[in-house]
N, C-alpha and C positions, 0 to 999 in steps of 0.2 A: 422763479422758474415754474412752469405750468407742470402739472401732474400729470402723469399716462399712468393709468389703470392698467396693471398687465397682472394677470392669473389672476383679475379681483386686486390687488394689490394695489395700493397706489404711491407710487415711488415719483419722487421727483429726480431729476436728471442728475445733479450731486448724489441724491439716495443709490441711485442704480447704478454709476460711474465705480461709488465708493466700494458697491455691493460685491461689483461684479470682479475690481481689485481685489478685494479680501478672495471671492470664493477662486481667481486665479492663483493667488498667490499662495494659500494653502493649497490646492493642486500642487501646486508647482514643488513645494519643500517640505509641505508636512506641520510646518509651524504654525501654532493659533496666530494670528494677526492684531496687534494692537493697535491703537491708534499713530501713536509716534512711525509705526511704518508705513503705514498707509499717507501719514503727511508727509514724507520721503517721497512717495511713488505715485500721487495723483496731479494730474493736468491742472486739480483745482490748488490757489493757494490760499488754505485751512487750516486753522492752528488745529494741535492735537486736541481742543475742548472741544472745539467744532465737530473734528472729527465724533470725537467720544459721544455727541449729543445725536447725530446721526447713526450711529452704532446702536446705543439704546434705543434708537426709532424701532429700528432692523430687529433689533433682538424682541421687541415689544411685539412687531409684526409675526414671528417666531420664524424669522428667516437665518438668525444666525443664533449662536448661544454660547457660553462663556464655559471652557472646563474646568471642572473645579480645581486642577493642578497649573493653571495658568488667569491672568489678567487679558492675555488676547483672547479672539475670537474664532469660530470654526463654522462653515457652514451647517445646519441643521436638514435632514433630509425634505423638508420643502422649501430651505432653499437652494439645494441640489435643485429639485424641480425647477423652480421659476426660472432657474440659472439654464438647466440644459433644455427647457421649452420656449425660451425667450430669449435668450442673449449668446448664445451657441454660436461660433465663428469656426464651422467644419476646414480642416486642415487634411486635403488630398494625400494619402500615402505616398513616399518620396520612389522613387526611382527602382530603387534597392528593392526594399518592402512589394514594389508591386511586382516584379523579377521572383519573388519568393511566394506572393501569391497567386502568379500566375502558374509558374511550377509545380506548384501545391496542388493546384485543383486544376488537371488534365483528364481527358476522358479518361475513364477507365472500364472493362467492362466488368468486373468484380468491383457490384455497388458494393459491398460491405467494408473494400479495402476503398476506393475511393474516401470513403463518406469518413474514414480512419485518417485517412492523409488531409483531410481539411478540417479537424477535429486537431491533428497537430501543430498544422502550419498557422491554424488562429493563435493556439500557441504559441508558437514560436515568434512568429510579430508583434501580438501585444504583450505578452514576457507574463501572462496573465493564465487562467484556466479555459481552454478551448471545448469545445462541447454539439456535438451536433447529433438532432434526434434518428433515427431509423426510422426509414416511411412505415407508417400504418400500410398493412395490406389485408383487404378482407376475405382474397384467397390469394395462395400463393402455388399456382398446380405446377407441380415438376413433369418440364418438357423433355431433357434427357438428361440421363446421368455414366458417364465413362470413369473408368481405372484405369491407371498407368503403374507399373511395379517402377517403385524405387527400391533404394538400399536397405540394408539394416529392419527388414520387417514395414518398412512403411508403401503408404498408398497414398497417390494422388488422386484425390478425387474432383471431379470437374462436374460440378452441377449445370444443368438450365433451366432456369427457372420464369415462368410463366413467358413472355414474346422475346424478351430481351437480356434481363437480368441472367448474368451468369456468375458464380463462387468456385472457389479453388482451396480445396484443402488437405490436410495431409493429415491422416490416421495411420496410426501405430496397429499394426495386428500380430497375430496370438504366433499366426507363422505365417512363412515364406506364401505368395500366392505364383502361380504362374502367371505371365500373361494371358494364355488361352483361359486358364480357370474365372478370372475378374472380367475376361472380353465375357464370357458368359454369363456371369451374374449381371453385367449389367444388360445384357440383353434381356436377361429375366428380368429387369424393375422396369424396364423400359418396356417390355411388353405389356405387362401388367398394370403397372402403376401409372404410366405417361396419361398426364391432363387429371389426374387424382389431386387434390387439395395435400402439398408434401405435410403438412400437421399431424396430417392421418396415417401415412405413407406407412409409417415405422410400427403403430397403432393395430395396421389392419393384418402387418405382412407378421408379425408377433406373433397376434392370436390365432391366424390358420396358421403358423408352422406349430403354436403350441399345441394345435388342436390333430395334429399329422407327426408330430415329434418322434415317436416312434417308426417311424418310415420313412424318416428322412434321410434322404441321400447327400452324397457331396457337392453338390449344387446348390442344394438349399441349407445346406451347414457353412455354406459361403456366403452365401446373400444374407445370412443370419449375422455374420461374421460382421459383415461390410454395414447394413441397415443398422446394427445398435450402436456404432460410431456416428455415421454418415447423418443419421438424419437427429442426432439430440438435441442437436445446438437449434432446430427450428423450436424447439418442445419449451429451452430455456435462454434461446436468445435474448441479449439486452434489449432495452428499449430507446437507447442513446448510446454514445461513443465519447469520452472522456479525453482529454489531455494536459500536460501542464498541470496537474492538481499541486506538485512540490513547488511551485514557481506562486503560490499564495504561503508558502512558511516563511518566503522569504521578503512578506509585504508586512514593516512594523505593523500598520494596522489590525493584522489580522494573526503578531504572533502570539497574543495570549492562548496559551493552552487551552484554556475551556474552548475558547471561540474555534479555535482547530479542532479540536476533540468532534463540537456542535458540527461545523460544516461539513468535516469528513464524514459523520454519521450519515449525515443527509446525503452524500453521494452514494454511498455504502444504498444505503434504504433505496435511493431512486425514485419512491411517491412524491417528495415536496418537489423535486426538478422535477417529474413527468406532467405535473399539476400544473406550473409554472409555463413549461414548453406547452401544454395543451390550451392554455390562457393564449400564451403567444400565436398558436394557429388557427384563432378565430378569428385573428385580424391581422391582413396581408401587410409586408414593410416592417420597418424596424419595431421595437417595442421596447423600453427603458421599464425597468423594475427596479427602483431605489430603497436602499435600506428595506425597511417594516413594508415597503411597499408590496413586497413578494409574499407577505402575510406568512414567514416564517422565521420563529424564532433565531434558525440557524443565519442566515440571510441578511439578520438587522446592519452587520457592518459591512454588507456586499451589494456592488450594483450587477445585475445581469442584462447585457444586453443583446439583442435577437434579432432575426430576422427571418422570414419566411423565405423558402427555397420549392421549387417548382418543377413540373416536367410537361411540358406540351400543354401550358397554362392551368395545371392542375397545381393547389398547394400540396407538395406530399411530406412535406416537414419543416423544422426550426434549425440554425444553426445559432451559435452567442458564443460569447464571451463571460467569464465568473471573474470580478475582482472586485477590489476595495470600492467605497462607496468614493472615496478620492481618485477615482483615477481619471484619465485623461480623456473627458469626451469626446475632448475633438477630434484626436486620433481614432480610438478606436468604433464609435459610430459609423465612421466611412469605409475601414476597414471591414467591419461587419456587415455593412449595406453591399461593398463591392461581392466580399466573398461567397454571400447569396447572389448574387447576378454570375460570378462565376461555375456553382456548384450545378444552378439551373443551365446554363450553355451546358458544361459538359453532360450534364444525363441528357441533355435533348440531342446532342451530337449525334 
């Protein structure tokens, strides 16, 4: 059988058939693969020595490698590689699945709850950790900002933010407001503040009331009131949106304690994923990170995979998926490729 070079590699058609059996069928259940099952389950008909001599090829190659608590085999993270850039047989989400990611990712005009909802629903379909970044903005000026009195001390607050972006949120305050009193504070930041860069908003209106503090009226002990809620979460907003993280304790691969202790850190921390995701947005389309590939310790049993999401052809961020380095390519790469083609329709809506 003639050789084909693939990744530098040169495997002959038996080699790759064998290869591609093993790195399926650990996918598939988790178990090292030995030779005796793979002469079970190949087209070819190979005694289990054959097989074994081709195995060592593989393992030589450093495509596969033997754990030391077992006599089968396990794919080695390049031969993850060779496996998901070469022999990848994408399997379209069923029916159901696309029902759940269509639902998932509907316009919405509160980007932050959108971007939330498609951050779960990757969860939810791949039973895995969902993840999708917050666009970078390099200003973000507030266009207008209303109050509505709710119950029990709280405030609906209804942002707009720079042409389109709108947020909805609800602050607790110290006391009851009236309506007329909150229609006028926001009149006051609206007047004031509208087309200011919101970062500064909270920054600027602080230091003139601390600088006027003693002459401050009821008007401006309410915008006081409203601005140290309303505007913090610009000051410490995340830089990504999480989901599913419990839905990794319950993948064997990844229940050793340390390896959970490690990963959670690194969600906790947010540098190694913003690193990762900013890797990911210098090159449009999906992007695979296998094991060590992600260049963090935390990571080495994890693949993440991404995809760039857009607005009126602009890249404005990553979304992906966090799971085991076994998990099911073919699945969730389309999944992931779909759900950025959906995330960009709805913001361009």
């Amino acid at each position: 059988m003639a050789e084909q070079p693939i990744h530098g590699i040169e495997l002959n058609e038996r080699a790759q058939y064998l290869f591609r059996t093993l790195v399926e069928r650990y996918i598939g259940d988790g178990q090292p693969v030995g030779s005796r099952t793979l002469a079970r389950d190949t087209r070819f008909e190979l005694s289990p020595a054959t097989i074994r001599n081709v195995m060592a090829d593989l393992e030589d190659l450093g495509l596969i490698r033997a754990p030391h608590t077992s006599a089968g085999r396990v794919p080695t993270v390049r031969g993850y590689r060779l496996f998901v850039d070469c022999m990848l047989t994408y399997k379209s989400p069923p029916t159901a699945e696309l029902r759940i990611m269509t639902d998932g990712v509907r316009h919405d005009a509160d980007v932050r709850r959108l971007l939330e909802k498609t951050s779960s629903m990757l969860s939810e379909v791949t039973k895995f950790a969902g993840l999708v970044m917050i666009p970078k903005a390099e200003h973000k000026a507030l266009r207008q900002v209303e109050f509505l009195a709710l119950n029990e001390n709280r405030v609906l607050v209804i942002l707009v933010i720079n042409e389109r972006e709108v947020q909805n949120r609800i602050i607790k305050t110290a006391r009851r407001y009236s309506a007329s009193e909150l229609t006028e504070a926001a009149n006051y930041l609206n007047s004031v503040f509208a087309g200011r860069d919101i970062r500064q908003v909270k920054r600027d209106l602080l230091s003139d009331m601390n600088a006027t503090r003693d002459e401050m009226n009821r008007l401006m002990a309410t915008v006081i009131d409203m601005a140290q809620q309303v505007f913090v979460e610009e000051e410490t907003a995340t830089d990504y949106v999480l989901a599913g993280q419990a839905n990794l304790m319950e993948i064997n691969d990844l229940s050793d304690l340390d390896k959970l202790r490690n990963l959670f850190d690194a969600f906790s921390r947010k540098r190694d994923i913003l690193h990762l995701l900013d890797q990911a947005l210098s090159a449009a389309g999906v992007q695979i990170f296998i094991g060590e590939e992600a260049g963090y310790e935390a990571f080495d049993n994890c693949s993440i995979v991404t995809s760039t999401y857009g607005d009126e052809g602009e890249i404005l961020g990553v979304l992906g998926v966090i799971g085991p380095t076994r998990m099911p390519y073919e699945r969730v790469i389309p999944i992931v490729d779909l759900t950025a083609k959906l995330l960009t329709s709805a913001l361009n809506s």
